[in-house]
C-alpha positions in Angstrom: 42.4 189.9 156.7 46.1 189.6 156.5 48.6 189.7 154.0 49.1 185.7 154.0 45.4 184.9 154.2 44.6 187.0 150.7 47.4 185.4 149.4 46.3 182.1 150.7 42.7 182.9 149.3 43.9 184.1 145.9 45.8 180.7 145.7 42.9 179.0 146.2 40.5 180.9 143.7 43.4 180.3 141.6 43.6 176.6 141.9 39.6 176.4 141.7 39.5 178.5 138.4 42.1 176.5 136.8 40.3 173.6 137.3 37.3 175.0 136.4 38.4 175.7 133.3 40.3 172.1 133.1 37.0 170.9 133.3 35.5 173.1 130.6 38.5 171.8 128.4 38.2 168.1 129.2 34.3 168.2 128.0 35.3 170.0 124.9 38.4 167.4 124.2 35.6 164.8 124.9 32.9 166.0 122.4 35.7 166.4 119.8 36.6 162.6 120.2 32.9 161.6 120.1 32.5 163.6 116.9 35.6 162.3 115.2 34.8 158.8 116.2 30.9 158.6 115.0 30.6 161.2 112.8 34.2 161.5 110.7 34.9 157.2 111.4 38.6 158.1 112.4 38.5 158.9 116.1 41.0 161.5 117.1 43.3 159.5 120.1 45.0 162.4 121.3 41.9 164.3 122.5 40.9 161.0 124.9 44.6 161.1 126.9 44.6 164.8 126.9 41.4 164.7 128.5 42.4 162.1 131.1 45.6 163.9 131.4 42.9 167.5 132.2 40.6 165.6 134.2 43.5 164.5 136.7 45.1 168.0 137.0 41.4 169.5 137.4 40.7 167.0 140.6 44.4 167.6 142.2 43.5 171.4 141.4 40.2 171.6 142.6 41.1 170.3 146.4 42.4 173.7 147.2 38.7 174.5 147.7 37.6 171.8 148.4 39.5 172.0 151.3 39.2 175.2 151.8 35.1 175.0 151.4 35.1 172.4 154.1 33.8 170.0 151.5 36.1 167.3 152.2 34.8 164.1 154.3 34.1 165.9 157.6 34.3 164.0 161.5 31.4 166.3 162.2 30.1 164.2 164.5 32.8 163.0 166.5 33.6 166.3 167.0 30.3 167.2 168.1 30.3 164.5 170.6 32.8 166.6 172.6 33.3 169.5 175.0 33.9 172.7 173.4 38.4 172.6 174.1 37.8 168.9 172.6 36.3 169.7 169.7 39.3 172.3 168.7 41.9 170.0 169.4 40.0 167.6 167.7 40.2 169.8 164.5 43.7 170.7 165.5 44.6 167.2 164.9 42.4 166.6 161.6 44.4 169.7 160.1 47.9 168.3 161.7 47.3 165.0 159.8 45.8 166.4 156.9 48.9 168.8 156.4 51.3 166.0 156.5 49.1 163.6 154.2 49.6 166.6 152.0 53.4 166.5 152.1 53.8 162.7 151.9 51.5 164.1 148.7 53.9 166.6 147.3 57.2 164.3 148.5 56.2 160.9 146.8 53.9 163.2 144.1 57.3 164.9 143.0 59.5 161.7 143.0 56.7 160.2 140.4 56.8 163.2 138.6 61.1 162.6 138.1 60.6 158.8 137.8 58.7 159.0 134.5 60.3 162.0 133.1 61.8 159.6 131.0 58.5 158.5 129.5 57.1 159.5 127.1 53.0 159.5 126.2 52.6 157.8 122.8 49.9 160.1 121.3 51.3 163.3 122.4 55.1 162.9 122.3 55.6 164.6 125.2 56.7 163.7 128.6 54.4 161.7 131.0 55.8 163.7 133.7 53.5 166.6 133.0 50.3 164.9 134.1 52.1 163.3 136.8 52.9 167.0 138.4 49.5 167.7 139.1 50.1 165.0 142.2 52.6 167.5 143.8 51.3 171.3 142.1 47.7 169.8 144.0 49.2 169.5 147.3 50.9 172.4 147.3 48.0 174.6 146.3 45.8 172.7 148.7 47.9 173.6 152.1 46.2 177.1 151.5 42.8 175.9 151.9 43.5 173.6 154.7 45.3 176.4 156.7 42.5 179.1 156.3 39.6 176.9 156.7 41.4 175.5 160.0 41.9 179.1 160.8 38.4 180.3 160.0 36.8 177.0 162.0 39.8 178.1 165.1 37.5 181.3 165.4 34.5 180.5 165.0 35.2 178.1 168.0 36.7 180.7 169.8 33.7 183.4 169.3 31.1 180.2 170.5 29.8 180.3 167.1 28.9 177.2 164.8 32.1 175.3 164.2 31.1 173.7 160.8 
């Protein structure tokens, strides 16, 4: 394996232990903001937009592998359909598209991100710009996982093994 595809790799076990955890925290933020509600009669506010706040850099964070994975909504089919030099250029274009999804992504992500800098989130008192950045941070972490699975799926093809 090269140098750029154990980087690529330890981006994307990055990205899908971070969210991981995100998750963990989000359930925890949750239980405290049941318990304050039902059991103390004064629910705690902050935990419920901190939690949306997790949940939404968890699923930006988790599409790294996701992508990666091959879990993403595949044209498995379509691409079946075809002759073996099809079906590659048929993934060739998936990945093309999908790459620049992912940096219309980042581009209008990061322009969000400035436009509500400004803003700030009532129950925290900090900027709204910091859930917003999980829009961009997402897409950036996700090209790894789109490269090496495209990469992985290029040989596969190219050895006459399963392409899926």
């Amino acid at each position: 394996m090269h140098l750029l595809e154990r980087v690529g790799e330890g981006v994307v076990r990055l990205a899908h232990n971070l969210a991981a955890a995100l998750l963990a925290l989000a359930t925890a933020l949750v239980f405290f903001q049941v318990v304050t509600r039902f059991l103390l009669g004064d629910a705690a506010v902050w935990s419920e937009v901190t939690a949306r706040g997790v949940i939404i850099w968890s699923t930006f964070l988790v599409a790294a592998a996701g992508f990666r994975l091959g879990a993403m909504i595949p044209i498995d089919f379509l691409r079946e359909q075809l002759p073996a030099k099809g079906q590659i250029w048929v993934l060739r274009v998936v990945t093309l598209l999908t790459l620049v999804f992912l940096g219309v992504l980042i581009q209008q992500g990061w322009a969000m991100t400035e436009r509500v800098s400004s803003q700030r989130i009532a129950m925290l008192g900090f900027s709204m710009s910091y859930f917003y950045a999980a829009l961009p941070a997402g897409g950036l972490m996700a090209i790894p996982g789109v490269l090496l699975r495209h990469l992985q799926m290029e040989r596969e093809a190219a050895g006459g093994g399963e392409t899926s």
